[in-house]
C-alpha positions as CSV (number, residue, x, y, z in Angstrom):
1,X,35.6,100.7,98.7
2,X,36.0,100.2,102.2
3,X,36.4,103.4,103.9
4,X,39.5,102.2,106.2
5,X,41.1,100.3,102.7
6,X,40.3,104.3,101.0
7,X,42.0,106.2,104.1
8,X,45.5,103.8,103.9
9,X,45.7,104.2,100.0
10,X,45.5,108.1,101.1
11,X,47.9,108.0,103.7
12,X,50.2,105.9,101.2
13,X,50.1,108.5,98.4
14,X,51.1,111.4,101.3
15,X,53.9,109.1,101.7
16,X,54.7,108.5,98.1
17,X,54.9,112.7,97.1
18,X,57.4,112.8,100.3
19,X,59.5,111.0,99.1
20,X,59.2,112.6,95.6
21,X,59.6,116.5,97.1
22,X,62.5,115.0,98.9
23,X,64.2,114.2,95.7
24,X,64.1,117.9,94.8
25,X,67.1,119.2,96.3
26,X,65.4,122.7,96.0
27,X,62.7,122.3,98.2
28,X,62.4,122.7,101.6
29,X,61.5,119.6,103.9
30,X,61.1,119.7,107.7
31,X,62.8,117.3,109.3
32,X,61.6,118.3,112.9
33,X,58.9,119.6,115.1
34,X,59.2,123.5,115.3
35,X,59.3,124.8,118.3
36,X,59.6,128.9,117.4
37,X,59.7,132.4,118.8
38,X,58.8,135.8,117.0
39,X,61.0,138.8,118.2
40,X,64.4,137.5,118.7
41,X,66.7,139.2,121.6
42,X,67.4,142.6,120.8
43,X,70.0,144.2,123.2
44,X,72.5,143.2,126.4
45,X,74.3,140.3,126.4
46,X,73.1,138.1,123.5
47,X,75.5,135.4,123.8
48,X,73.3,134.7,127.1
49,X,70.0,135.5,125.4
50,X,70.4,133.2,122.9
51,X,71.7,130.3,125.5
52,X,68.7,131.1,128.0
53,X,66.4,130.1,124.3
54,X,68.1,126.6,124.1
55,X,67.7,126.3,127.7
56,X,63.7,127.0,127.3
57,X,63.8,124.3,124.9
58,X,63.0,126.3,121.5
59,X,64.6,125.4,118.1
60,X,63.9,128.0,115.7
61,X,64.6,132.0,116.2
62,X,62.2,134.0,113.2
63,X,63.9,136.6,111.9
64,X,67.1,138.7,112.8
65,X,67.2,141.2,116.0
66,X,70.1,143.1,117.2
67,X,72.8,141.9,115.0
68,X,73.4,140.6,111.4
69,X,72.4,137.3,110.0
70,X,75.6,135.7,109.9
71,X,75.9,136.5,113.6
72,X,72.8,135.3,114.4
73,X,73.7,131.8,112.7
74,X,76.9,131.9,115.0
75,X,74.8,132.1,118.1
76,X,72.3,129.6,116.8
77,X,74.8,127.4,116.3
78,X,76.4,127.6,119.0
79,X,73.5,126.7,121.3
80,X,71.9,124.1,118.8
81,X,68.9,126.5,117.3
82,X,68.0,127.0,113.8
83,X,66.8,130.5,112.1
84,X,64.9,131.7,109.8
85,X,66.9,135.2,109.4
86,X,66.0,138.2,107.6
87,X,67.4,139.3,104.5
88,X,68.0,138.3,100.6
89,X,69.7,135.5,99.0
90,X,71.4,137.4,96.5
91,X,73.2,139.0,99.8
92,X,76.3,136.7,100.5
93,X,75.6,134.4,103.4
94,X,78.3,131.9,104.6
95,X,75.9,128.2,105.2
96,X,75.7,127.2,108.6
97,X,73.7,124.0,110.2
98,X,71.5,126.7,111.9
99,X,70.5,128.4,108.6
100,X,66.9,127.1,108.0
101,X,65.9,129.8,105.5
102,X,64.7,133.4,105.0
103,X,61.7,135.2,106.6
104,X,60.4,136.4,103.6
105,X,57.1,138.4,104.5
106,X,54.7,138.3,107.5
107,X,50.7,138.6,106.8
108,X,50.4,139.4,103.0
109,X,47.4,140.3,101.5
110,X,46.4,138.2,98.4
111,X,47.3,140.8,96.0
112,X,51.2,140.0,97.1
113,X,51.0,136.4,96.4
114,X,52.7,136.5,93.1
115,X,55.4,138.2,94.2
116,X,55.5,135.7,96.8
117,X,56.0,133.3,95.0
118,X,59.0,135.0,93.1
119,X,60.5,135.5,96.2
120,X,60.2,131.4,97.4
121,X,61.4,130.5,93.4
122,X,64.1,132.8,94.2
123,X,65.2,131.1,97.8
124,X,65.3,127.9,96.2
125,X,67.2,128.2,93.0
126,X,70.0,130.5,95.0
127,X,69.8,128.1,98.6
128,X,68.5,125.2,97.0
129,X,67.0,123.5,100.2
130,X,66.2,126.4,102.3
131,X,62.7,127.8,103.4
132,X,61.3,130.8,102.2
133,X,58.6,131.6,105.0
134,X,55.5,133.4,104.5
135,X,53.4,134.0,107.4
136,X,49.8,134.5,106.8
137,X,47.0,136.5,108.1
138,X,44.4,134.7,110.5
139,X,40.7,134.4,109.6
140,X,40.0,137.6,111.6
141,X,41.8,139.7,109.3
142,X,39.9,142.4,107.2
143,X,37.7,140.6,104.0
144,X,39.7,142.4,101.4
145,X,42.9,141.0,102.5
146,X,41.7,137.3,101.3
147,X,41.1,137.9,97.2
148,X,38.0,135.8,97.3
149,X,34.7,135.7,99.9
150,X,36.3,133.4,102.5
151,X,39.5,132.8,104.2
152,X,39.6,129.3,103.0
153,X,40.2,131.2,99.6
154,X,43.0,133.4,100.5
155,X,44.9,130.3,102.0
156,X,44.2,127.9,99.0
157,X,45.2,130.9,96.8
158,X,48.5,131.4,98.4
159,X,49.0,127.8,98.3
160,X,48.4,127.9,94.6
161,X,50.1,130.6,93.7
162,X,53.2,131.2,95.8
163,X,53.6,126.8,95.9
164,X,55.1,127.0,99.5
165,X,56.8,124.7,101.2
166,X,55.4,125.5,105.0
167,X,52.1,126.9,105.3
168,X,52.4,129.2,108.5
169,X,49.5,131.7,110.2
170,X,49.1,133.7,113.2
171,X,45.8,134.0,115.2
172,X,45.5,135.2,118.7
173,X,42.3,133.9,120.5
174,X,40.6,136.1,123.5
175,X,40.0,134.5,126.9
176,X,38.5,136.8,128.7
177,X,35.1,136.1,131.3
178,X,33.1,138.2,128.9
179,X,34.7,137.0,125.6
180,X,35.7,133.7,124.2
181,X,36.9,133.4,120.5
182,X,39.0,130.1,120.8
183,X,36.4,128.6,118.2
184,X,37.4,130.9,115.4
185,X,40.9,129.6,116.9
186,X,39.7,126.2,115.9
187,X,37.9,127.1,112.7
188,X,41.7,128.5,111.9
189,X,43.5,125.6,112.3
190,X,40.9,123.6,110.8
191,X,41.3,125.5,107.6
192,X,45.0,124.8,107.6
193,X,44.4,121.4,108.6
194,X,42.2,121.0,105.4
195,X,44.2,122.9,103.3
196,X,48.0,121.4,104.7
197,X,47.2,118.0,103.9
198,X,45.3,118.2,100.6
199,X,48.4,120.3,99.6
200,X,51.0,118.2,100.8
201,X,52.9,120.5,103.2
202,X,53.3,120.7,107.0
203,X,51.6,123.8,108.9
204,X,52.6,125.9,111.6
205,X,50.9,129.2,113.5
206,X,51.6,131.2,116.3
207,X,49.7,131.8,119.5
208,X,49.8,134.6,121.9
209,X,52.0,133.9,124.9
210,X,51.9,137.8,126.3
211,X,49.2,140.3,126.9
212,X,48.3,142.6,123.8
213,X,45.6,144.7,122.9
214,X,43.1,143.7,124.7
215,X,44.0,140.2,125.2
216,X,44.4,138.9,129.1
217,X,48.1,137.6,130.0
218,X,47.6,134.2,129.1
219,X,48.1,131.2,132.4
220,X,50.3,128.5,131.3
221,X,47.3,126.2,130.7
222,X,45.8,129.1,128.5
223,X,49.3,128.5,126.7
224,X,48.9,125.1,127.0
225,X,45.8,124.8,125.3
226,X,46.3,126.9,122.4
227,X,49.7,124.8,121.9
228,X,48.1,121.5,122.4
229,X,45.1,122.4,120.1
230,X,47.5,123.2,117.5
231,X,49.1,120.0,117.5
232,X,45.7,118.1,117.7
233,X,44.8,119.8,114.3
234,X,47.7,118.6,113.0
235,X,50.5,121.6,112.8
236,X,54.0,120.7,112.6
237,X,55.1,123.7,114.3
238,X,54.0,126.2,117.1
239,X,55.8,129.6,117.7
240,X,55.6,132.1,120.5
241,X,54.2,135.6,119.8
242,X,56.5,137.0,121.4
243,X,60.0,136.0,122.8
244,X,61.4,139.1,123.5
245,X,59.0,142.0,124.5
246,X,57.6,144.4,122.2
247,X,57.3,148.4,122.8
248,X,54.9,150.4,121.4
249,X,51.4,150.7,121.0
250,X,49.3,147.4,122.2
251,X,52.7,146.0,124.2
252,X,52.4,148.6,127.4
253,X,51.9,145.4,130.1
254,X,54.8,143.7,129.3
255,X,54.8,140.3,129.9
256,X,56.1,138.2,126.9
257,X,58.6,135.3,127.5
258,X,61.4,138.0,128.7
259,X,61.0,141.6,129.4
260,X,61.7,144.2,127.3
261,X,65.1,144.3,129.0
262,X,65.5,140.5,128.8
263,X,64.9,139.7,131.9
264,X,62.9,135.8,132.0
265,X,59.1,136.6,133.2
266,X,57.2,133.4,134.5
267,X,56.4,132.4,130.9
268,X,60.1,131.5,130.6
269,X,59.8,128.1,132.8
270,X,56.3,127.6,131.5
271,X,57.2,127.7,128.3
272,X,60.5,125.5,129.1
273,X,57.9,122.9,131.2
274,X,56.2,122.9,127.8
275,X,58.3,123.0,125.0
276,X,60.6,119.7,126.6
277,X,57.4,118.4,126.6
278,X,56.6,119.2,122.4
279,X,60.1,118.2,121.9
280,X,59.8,114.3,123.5
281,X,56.7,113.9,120.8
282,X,58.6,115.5,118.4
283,X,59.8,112.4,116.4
284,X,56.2,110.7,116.6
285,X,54.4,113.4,115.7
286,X,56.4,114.2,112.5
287,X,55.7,110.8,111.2
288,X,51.7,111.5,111.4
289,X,49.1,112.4,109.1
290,X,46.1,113.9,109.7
291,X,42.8,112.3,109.1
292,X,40.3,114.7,111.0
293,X,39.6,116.5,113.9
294,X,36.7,116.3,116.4
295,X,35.2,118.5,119.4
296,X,33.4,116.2,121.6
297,X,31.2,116.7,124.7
298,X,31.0,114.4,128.4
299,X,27.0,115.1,128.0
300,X,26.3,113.0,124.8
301,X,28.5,110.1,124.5
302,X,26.5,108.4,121.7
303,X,27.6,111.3,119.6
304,X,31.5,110.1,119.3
305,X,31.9,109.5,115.5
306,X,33.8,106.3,114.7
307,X,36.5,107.7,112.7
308,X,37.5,108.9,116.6
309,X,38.8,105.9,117.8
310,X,36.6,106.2,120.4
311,X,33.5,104.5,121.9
312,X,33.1,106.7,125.1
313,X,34.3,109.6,127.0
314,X,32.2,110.1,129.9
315,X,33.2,112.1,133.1
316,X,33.4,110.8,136.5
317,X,29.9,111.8,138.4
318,X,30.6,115.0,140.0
319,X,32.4,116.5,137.8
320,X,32.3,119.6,135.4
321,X,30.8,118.9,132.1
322,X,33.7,118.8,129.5
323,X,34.7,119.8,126.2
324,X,37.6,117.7,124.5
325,X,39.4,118.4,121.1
326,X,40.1,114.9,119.7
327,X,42.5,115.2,116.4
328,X,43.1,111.7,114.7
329,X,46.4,110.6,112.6
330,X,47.7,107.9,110.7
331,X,51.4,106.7,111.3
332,X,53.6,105.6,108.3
333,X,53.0,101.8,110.0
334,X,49.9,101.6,109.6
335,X,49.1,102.5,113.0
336,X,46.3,105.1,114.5
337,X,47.0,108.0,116.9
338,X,45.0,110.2,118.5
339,X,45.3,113.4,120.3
340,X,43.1,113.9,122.8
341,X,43.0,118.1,124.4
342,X,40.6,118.8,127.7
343,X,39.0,122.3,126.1
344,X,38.6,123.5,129.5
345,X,41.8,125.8,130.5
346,X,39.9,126.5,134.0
347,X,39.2,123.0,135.2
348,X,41.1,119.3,135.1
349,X,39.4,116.6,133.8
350,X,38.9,112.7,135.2
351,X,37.3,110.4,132.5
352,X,35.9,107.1,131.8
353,X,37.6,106.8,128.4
354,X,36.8,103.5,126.0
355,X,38.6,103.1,123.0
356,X,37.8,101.0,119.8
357,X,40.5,98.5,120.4
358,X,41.0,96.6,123.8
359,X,42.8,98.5,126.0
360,X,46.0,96.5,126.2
361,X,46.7,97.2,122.7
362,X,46.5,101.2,123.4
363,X,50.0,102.7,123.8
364,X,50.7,106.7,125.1
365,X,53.6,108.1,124.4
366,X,55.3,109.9,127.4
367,X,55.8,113.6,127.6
368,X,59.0,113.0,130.0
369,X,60.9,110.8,127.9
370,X,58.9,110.4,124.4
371,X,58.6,106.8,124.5
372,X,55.9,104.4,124.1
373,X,54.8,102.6,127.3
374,X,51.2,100.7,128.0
375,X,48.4,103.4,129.1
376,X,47.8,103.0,132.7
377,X,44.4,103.5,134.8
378,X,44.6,107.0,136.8
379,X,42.4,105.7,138.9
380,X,42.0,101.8,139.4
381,X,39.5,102.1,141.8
382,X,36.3,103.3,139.5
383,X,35.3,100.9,137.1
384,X,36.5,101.1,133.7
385,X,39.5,103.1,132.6
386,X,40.2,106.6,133.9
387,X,42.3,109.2,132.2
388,X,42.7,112.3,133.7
389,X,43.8,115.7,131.5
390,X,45.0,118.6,133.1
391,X,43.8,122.3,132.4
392,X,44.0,123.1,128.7
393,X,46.4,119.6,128.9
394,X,46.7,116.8,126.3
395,X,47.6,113.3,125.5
396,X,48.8,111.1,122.9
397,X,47.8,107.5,122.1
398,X,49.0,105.0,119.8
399,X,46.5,102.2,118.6
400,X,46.5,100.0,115.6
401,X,44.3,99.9,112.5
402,X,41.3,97.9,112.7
403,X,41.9,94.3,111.2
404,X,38.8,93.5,108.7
């Protein structure tokens, strides 16, 4: 069989169990991107604190801070956000457009995934149509947390077990000088990637957007590239760790989106820059698929695989060798699209960039208004076309199937 015909009989049978979860009233099914936050304001005014979160551009508050569920819901609601709150559906809980579901545990070891799964059975037969959220360890945690010898194991066992309808991690890279872990970052996401789409279900994780431990305060394109690398891997959803800052123990800097005392920190307008930016390719990029994932280097062009949509990405002479994260999709129409990430949070980068189809049938869609419009040449003076990606920045493309 033809290895395009194979991929579109795939993508079709994606579509097909869709539409068959979303006859189960029980089940949960995301309807848009995720834009979340881990520690919700805690103190002061929160009327304010939850208006200054809509007006960074977030949709989904995690768990319940400073006041009780139902008045969390108000204040969601109020401002146009959704929550995942904390507590029990056997507790009485008036329903509310803002009510997305129940945090139900945060970084379980595999010996808790039965009980897990009670818990998720017990969210849907109580609030048929509401999440129970489990978020997961990342691939860094301790061995004996996974039940089995890899991480790929302890994720495909909660998958089996608890039957979830979001699959949802945390992992924190370093970017220091000395240390660089943003391929186990990768390797995480490419395990959920794998994992997400055999089992049917979307993915989200979060990222670090504050200093902890001994992670550096992260530069917006630092944020930028963890963000964008998600969504190249495929996640349906991207969350802030943390909002609000943390004390204690690993938290002493400071620094998250707002201050301890809720004060905005310069993360507050980079994250607003950014998340307006997720939500205008929110629509399109809950109506992909993922079909693979590829890291691809300026200093050996012939080595683009096909399944890229792709034939060259070369830099402009001069320029810094570069690293890009190139995640492929398929569209419910039978189009391609392809995200392209510049790996490099330090440096921009200017490229000769040749897809597989002629360019005029390429389409991008915009990060200010979320449309489709024709790519255009960055720079029409070099020969060939030139796209240029900003630190850590990405892209999105639209291109259609090949015609055999």
């Amino acid at each position: 069989m033809n290895p395009k015909h194979f991929l579109l009989i795939a993508v079709n049978c994606l579509l097909m169990t869709s539409v068959a979860n979303a006859a189960d009233a029980t089940r949960f099914i995301q309807k848009d991107f995720v834009i979340g936050l881990w520690n919700a304001p805690e103190r002061g005014d929160l009327d304010k604190a939850y208006n200054g979160i809509a007006q960074a551009n977030f949709n989904l508050v995690v768990g319940t801070a400073a006041t009780n569920a139902a008045g969390q819901l108000k204040l969601c609601e109020k401002y146009g956000l959704q929550a995942l709150v904390s507590g029990s559906p056997t507790e009485p809980l008036a329903d509310s457009p803002a009510f997305m579901g129940y945090m139900i545990a945060d970084e379980p070891a595999a010996s808790a995934f039965p009980d897990m799964g009670h818990r998720i059975d017990e969210v849907r037969k109580l609030k048929p149509g509401k999440l129970g959220y489990v978020n997961l360890f990342p691939n860094y945690a301790p061995a004996w947390t996974f039940g089995g010898p890899t991480y790929d194991d302890y994720i495909r066992g909660f998958i089996e077990v608890a039957k979830p309808d979001v699959l949802s991690m945390d992992h924190y890279p370093v970017m220091r000088p000395s240390t660089d872990t943003r391929p186990n970052y990768r390797a995480n996401l490419e395990s959920c990637r794998a994992q997400s789409v055999k089992a049917r279900i979307p993915f989200w994780n979060y990222f670090a957007s504050m200093p902890l431990f001994d992670h550096l305060d992260p530069t917006e394109a630092q944020l930028r590239w963890q963000i964008f690398t998600s969504v190249a891997y495929g996640a349906k959803g991207v969350l802030y760790f943390c909002y609000w800052t943390p004390r204690g123990e690993g938290f002493s800097k400071g620094g998250a989106v707002v201050t301890a005392d809720g004060v905005p920190t310069r993360h507050f307008d980079e994250a607003r820059r950014i998340n307006a930016e997720l939500k205008n390719w929110g629509p399109t990029l809950m109506k992909l698929t993922s079909t693979g994932t590829y890291y691809i280097s300026t200093t050996n062009a012939t080595a683009i695989p096909p399944a890229s949509g792709l034939t060259n990405l070369a830099r402009v002479n001069g320029d810094p060798v570069g690293n890009y994260i190139v995640g492929t999709f398929q569209t419910a129409d039978h189009q391609r699209a392809i995200v392209v990430v510049n790996d490099s949070y330090s440096f921009t980068g200017w490229l000769t960039v040749k897809f597989d189809v002629p360019t005029t049938q390429v389409q991008e869609v915009s990060k200010t208004t979320g449309q489709l419009a024709p790519v255009l040449d960055d720079s029409p003076e070099i020969k060939g076309l030139q796209i240029s990606f900003g630190a850590g920045d990405g892209r999105l493309f639209l291109l259609p199937n090949h015609v055999e």
